[in-house]
Backbone as a printed PyTorch tensor [residue, N CA C, xyz], in Angstrom:
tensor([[[ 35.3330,  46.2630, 123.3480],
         [ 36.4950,  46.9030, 122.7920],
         [ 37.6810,  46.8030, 123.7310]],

        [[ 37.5970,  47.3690, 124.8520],
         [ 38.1640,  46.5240, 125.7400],
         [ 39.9820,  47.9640, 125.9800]],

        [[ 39.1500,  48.9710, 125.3600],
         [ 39.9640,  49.9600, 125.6750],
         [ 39.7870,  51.4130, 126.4640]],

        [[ 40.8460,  51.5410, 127.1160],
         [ 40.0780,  52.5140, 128.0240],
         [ 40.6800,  53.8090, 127.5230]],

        [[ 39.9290,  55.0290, 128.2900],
         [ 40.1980,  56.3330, 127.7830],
         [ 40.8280,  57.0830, 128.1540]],

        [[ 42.3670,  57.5150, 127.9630],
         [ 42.7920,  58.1010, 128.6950],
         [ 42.5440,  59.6220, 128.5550]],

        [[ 42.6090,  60.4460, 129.5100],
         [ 41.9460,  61.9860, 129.0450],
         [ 42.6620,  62.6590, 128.5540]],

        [[ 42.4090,  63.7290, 128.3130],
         [ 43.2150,  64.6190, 126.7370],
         [ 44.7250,  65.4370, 127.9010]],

        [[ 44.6540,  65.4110, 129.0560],
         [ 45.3690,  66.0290, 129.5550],
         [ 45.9910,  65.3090, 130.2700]],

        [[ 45.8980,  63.4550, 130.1510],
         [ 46.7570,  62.6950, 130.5530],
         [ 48.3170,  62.7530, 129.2950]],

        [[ 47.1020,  62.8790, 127.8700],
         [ 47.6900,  62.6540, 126.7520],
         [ 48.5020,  63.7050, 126.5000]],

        [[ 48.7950,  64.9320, 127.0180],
         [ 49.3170,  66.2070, 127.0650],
         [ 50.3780,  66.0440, 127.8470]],

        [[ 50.0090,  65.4200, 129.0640],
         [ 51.5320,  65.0080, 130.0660],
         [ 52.4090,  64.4060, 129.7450]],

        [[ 51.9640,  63.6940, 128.8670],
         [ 52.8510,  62.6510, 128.6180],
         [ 53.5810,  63.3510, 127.2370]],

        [[ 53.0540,  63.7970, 126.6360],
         [ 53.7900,  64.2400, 124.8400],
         [ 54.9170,  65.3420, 125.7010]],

        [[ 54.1960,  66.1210, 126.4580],
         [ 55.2630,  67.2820, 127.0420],
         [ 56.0950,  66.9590, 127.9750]],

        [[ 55.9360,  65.8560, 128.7570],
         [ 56.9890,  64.9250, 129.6600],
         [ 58.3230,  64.4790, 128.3520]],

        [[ 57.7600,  63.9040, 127.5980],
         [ 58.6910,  63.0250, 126.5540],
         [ 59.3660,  63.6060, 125.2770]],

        [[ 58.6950,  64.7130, 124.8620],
         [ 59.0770,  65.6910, 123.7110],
         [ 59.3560,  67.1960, 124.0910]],

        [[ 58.8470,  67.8220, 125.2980],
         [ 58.7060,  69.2090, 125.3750],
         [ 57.8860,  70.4390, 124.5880]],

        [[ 56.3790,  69.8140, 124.1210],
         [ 55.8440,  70.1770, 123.8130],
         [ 54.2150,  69.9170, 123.7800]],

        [[ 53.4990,  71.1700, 124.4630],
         [ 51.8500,  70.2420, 124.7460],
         [ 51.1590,  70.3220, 123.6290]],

        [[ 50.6810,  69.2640, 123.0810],
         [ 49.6510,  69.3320, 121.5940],
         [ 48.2320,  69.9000, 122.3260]],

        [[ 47.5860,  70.5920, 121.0930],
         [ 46.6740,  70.9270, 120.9720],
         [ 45.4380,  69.9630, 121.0940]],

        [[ 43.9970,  70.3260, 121.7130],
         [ 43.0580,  69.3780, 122.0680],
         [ 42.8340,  68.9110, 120.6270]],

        [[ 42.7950,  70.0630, 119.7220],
         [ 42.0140,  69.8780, 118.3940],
         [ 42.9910,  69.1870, 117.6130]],

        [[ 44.0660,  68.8390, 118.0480],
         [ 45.2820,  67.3290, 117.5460],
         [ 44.7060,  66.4770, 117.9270]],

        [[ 44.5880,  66.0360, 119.1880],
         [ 44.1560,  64.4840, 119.5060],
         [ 43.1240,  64.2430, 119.4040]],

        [[ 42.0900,  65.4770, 119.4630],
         [ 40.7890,  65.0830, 118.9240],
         [ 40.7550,  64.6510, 117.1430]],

        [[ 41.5600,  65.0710, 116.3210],
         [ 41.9460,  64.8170, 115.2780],
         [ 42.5570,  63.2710, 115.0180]],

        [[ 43.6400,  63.3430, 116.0940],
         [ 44.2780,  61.8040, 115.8800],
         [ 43.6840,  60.8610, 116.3560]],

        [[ 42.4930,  61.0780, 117.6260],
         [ 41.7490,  59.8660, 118.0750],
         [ 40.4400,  59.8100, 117.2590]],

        [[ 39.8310,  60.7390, 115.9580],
         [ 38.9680,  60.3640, 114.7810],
         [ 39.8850,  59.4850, 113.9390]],

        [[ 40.8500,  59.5200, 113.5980],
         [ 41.6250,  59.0690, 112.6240],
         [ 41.4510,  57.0170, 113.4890]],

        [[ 41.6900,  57.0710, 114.4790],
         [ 41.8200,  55.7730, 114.9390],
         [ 40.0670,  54.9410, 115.2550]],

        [[ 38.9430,  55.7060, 114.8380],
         [ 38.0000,  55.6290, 115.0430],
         [ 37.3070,  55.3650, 116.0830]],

        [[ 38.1560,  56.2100, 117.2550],
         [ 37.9810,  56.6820, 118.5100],
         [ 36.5790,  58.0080, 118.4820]],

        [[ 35.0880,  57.7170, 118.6970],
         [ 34.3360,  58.8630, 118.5630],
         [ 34.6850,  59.7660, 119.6100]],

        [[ 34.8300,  61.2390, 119.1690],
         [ 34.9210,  62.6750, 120.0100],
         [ 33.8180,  62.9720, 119.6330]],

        [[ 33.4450,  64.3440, 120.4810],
         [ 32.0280,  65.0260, 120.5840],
         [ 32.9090,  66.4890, 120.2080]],

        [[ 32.3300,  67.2340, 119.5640],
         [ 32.2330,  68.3150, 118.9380],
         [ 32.6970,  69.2220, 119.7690]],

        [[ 34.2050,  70.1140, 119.4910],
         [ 33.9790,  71.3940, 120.4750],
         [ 33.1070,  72.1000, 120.4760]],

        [[ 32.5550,  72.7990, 121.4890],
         [ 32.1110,  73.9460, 121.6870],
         [ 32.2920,  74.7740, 121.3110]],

        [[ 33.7380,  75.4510, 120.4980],
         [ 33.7860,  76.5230, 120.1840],
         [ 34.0850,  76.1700, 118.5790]],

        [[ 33.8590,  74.6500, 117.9530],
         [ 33.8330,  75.0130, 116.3880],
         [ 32.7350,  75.6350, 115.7760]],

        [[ 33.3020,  76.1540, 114.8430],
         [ 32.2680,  77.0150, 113.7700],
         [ 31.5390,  76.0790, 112.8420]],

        [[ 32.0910,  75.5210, 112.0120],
         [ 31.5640,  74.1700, 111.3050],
         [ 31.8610,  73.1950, 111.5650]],

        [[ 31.4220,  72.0980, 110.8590],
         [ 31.3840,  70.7620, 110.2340],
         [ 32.2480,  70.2550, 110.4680]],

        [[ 33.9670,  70.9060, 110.0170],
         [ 35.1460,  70.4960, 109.7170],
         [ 35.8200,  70.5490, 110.7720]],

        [[ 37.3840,  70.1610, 111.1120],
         [ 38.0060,  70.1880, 111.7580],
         [ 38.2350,  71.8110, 111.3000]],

        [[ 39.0140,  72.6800, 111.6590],
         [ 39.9290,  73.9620, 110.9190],
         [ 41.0390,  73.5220, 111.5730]],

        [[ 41.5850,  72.9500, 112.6270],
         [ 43.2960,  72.7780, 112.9840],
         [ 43.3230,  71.3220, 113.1150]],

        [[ 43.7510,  70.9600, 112.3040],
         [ 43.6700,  69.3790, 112.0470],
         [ 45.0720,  69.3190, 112.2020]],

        [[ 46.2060,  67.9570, 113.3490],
         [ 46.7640,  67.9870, 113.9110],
         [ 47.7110,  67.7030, 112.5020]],

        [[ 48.9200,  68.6080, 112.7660],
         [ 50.2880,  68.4280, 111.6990],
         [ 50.5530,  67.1060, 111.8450]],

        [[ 51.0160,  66.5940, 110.4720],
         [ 51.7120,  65.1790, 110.1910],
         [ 53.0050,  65.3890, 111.0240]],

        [[ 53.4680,  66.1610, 111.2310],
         [ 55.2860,  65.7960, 112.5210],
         [ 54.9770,  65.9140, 113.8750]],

        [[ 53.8210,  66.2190, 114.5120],
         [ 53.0320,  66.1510, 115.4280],
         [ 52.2560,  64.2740, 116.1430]],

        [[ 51.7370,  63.9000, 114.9310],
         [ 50.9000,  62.9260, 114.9840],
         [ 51.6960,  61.9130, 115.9460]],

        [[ 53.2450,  61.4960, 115.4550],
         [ 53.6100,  59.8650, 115.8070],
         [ 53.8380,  59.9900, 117.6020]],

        [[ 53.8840,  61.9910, 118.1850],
         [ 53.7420,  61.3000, 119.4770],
         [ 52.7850,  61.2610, 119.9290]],

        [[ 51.3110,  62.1370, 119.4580],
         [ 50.1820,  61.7960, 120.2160],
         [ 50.0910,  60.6030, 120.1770]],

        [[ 49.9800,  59.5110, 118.8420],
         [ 49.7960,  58.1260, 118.9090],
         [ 50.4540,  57.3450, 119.5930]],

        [[ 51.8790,  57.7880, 119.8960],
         [ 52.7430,  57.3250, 120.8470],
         [ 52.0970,  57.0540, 122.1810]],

        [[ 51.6080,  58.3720, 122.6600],
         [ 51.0770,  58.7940, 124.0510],
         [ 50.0030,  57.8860, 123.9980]],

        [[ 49.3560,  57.5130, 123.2880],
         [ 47.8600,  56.9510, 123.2450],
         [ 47.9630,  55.7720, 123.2570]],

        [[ 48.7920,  54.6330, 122.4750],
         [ 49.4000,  53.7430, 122.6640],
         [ 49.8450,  53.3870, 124.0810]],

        [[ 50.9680,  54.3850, 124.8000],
         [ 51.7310,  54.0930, 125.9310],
         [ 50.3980,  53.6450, 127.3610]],

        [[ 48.9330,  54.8660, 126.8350],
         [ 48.1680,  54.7960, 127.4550],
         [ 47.0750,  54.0370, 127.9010]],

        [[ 47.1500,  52.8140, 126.7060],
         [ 46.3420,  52.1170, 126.5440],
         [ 44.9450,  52.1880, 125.7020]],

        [[ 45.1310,  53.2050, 124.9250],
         [ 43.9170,  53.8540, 124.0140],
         [ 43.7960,  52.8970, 122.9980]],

        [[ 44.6600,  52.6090, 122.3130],
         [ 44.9140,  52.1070, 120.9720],
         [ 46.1420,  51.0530, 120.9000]],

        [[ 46.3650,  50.4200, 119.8410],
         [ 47.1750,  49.1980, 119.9480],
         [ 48.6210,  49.6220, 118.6870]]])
């Protein structure tokens, strides 16, 4: 695959460096399922589902950040 991982609090520096605002884990864990990036389950979900599944006006900078990072293309 040939991509590496950047960590959720690289991905936080960077959205709040560039926008002024830190996303939520349960965003990028959201936006890196969407890219079919596998995450492992919080610890503190209750079910199955996501329950804070990252806002659509949110998304284009995590992907931004993830992109800039080398996660995704």
């Amino acid at each position: 695959m040939g991509e590496k991982m950047a960590t959720y609090l690289d991905i936080q520096t960077y959205v709040i460096k560039k926008y002024g605002w830190i996303p939520q884990t349960c965003w990028i864990a959201d936006v890196k399922e969407k890219f079919g990036i596998k995450v492992r389950p919080a610890p503190n979900r209750k079910g199955p589902m996501r329950e804070n599944p990252c806002p659509p006006e949110k998304r284009p900078a995590i992907e931004e950040a993830m992109r800039r990072l080398g996660m995704i293309k």
